[in-house]
C-alpha positions as CSV (number, residue, x, y, z in Angstrom):
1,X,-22.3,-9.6,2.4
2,X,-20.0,-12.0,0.6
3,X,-18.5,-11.0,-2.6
4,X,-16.1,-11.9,-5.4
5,X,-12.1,-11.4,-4.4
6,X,-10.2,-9.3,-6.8
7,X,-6.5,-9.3,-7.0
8,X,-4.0,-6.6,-8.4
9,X,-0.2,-7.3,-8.7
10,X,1.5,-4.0,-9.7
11,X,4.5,-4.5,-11.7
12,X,6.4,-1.5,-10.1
13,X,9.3,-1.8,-13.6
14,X,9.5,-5.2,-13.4
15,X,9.0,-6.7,-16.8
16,X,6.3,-8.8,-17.9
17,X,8.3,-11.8,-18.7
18,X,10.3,-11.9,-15.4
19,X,6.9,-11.6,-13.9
20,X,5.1,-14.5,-15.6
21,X,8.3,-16.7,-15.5
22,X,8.4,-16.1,-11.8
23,X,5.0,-17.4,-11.4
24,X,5.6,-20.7,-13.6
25,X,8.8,-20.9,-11.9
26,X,6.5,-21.9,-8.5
27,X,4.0,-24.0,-10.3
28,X,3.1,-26.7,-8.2
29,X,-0.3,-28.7,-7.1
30,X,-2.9,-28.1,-8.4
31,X,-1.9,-25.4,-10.1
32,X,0.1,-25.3,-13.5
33,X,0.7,-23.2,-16.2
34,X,-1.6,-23.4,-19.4
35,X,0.0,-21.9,-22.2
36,X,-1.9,-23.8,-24.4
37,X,-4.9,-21.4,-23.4
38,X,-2.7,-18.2,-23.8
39,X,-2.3,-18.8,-26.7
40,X,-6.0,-19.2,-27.7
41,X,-7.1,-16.2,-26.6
42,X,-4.5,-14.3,-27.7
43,X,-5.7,-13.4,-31.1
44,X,-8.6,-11.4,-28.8
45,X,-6.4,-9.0,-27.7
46,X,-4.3,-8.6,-24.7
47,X,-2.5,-12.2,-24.4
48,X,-3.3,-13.3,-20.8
49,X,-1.5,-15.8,-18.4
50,X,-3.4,-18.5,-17.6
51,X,-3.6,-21.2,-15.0
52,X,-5.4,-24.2,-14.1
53,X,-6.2,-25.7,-10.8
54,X,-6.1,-29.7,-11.5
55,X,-8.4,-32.3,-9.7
56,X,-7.9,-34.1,-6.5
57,X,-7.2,-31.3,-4.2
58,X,-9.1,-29.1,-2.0
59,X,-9.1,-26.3,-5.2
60,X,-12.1,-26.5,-7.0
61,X,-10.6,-27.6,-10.6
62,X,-10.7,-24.3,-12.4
63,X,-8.6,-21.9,-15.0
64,X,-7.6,-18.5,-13.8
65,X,-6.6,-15.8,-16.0
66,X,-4.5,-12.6,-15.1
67,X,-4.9,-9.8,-17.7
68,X,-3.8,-6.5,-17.7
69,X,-5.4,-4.0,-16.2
70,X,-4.3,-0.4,-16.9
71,X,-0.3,0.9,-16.7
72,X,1.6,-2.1,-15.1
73,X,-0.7,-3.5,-13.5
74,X,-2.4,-7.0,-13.9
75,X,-5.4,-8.8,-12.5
76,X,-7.1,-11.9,-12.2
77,X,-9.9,-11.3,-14.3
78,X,-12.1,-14.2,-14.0
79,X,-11.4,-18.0,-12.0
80,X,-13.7,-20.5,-14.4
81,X,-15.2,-23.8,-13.5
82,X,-13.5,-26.7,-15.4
83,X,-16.2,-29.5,-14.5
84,X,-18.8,-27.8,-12.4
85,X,-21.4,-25.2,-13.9
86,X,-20.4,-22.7,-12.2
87,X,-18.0,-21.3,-8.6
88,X,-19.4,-20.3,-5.2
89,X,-18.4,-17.2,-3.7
90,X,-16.6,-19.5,-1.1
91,X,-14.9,-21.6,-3.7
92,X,-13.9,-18.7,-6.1
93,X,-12.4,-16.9,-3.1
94,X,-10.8,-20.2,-1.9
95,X,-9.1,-20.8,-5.7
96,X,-8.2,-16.7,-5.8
97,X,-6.2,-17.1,-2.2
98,X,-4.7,-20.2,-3.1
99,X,-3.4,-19.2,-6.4
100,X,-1.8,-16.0,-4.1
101,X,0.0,-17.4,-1.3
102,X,1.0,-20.5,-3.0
103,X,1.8,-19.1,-6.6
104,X,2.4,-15.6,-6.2
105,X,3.6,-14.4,-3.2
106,X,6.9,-17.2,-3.2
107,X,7.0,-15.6,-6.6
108,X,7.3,-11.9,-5.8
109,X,9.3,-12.1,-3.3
110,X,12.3,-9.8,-2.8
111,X,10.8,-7.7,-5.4
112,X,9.5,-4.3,-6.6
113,X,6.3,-6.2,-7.5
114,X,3.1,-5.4,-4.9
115,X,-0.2,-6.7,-4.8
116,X,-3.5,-5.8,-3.6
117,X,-6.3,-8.6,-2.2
118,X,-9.4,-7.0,-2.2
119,X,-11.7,-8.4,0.9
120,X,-14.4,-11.3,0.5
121,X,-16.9,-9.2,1.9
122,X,-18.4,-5.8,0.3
123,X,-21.1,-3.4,2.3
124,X,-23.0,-0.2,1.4
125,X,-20.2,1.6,3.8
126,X,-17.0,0.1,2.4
127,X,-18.2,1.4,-1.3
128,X,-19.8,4.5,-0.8
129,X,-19.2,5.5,3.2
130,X,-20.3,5.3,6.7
131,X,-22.8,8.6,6.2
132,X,-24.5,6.9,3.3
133,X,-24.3,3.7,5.1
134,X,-26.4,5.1,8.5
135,X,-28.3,7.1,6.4
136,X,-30.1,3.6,4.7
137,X,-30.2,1.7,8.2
138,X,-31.7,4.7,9.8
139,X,-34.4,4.5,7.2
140,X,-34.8,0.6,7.1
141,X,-34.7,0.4,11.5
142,X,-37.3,3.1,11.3
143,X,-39.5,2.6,8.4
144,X,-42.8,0.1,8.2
145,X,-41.6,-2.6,6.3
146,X,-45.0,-3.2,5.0
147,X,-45.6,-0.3,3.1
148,X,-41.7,0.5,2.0
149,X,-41.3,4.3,1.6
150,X,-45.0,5.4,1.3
151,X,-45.5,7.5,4.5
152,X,-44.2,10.5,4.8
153,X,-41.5,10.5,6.9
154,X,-40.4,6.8,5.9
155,X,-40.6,8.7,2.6
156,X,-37.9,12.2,4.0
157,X,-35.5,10.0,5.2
158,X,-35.2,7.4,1.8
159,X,-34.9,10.8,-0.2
160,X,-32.1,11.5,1.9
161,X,-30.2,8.1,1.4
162,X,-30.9,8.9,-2.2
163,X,-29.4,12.3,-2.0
164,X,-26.2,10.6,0.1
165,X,-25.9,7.8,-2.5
166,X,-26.0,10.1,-5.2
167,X,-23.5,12.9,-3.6
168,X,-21.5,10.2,-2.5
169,X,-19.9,9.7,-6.4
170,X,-19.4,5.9,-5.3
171,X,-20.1,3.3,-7.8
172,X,-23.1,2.2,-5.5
173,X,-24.9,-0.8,-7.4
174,X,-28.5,-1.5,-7.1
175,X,-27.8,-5.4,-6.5
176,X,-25.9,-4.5,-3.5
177,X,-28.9,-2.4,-2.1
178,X,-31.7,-4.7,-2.7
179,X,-29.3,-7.7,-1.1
180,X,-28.9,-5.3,2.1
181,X,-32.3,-4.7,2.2
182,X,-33.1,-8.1,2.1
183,X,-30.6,-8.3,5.0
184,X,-32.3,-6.0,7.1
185,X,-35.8,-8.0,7.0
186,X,-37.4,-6.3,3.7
187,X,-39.1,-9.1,1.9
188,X,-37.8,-9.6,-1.6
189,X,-40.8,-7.8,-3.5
190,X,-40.7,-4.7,-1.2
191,X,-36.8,-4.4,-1.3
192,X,-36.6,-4.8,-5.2
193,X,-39.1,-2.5,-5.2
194,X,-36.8,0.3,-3.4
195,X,-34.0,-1.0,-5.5
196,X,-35.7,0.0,-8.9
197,X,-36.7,3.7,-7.2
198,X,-33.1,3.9,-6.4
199,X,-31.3,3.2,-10.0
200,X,-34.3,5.4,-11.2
201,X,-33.2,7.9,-8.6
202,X,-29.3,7.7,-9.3
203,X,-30.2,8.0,-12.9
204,X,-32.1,10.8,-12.6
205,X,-30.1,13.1,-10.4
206,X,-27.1,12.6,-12.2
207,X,-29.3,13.8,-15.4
208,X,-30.4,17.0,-13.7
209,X,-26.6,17.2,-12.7
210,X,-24.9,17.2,-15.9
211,X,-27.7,19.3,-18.2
């Protein structure tokens, strides 16, 4: 299932300013430093570094902003739309690996700095493991489709992807399992449906957990 690109550049003791220099330093089409917008938002905080991806190239024209994340390391936070409503996955992903290997890779190179490009594509196994992963097919392959998790043993083995999920510890979001479910052939209603008894389910056992 496509998703959102992150990426992390970890400073590694180089300072900030030789950092954001080096980016501006390979500023070329379409990309080039906004200032200007640093500026702005600086008085909400952490002062970003901001770029913008100008018109007439295969870029979507967009701002990017890096922001810090936690110790030395800094992200791109968000990639916004300048003229459309809004970026698709493919587009935002497009801008994000773009903005990388033309900006800041020339940038970083033959430093300390590393960075970290997460993939474009996210999965009930990459986030909280194969077991949990075969645990959820083995019920979807197996269960009727038309009546979700009502009979019995439909019913067994979605407790145990619940259980899984929930022992797991993975930040497992109820978005992604409805989306996989609708993947798998559920219908919309009947996979919302399981989604809802799954955030009720994750809720609840991490209740009993911690009283």
């Amino acid at each position: 299932m496509k998703t959102f690109r992150d990426l992390y550049i970890h400073l590694n003791g180089v300072d900030l300013e030789t950092f954001s220099n080096g980016l501006e330093s390979q500023s070329k089409a379409p990309w080039i430093r906004r200032k200007d917008k640093e500026e702005e938002l600086s008085g909400m905080g952490d002062k970003p570094i901001c770029f913008e991806a100008t018109k007439g190239t295969s870029v979507e024209p967009a701002a990017l902003f890096l922001f810090p994340k936690e110790g030395e390391t800094w992200w791109v936070s968000n990639i916004v739309p300048t003229e459309a409503s809004e970026l698709t996955h493919d587009q935002y992903n497009a801008a994000l690996e773009n903005f990388f290997e033309s900006i800041v890779q020339p940038a970083i190179k033959g430093s300390s700095i590393t960075v970290e490009l997460t993939s474009n594509e996210v999965s009930v196994g990459s986030v909280a493991g194969v077991k949990v992963e075969k645990s959820l097919l083995s019920f979807s392959n197996l269960a009727n489709k038309s009546t979700g998790s009502s009979h019995p043993l439909d019913r067994k083995r979605w407790l145990e992807f619940l259980i899984l999920a929930h022992e797991s510890g993975s930040e497992l979001h109820t978005d992604l399992i409805i989306r996989t479910l609708v993947e798998l052939g559920w219908s919309e209603e009947s996979a919302i449906e399981l989604g809802i008894q799954f955030e009720f389910s994750q809720d609840l056992l991490s209740y009993t957990q911690e009283r």
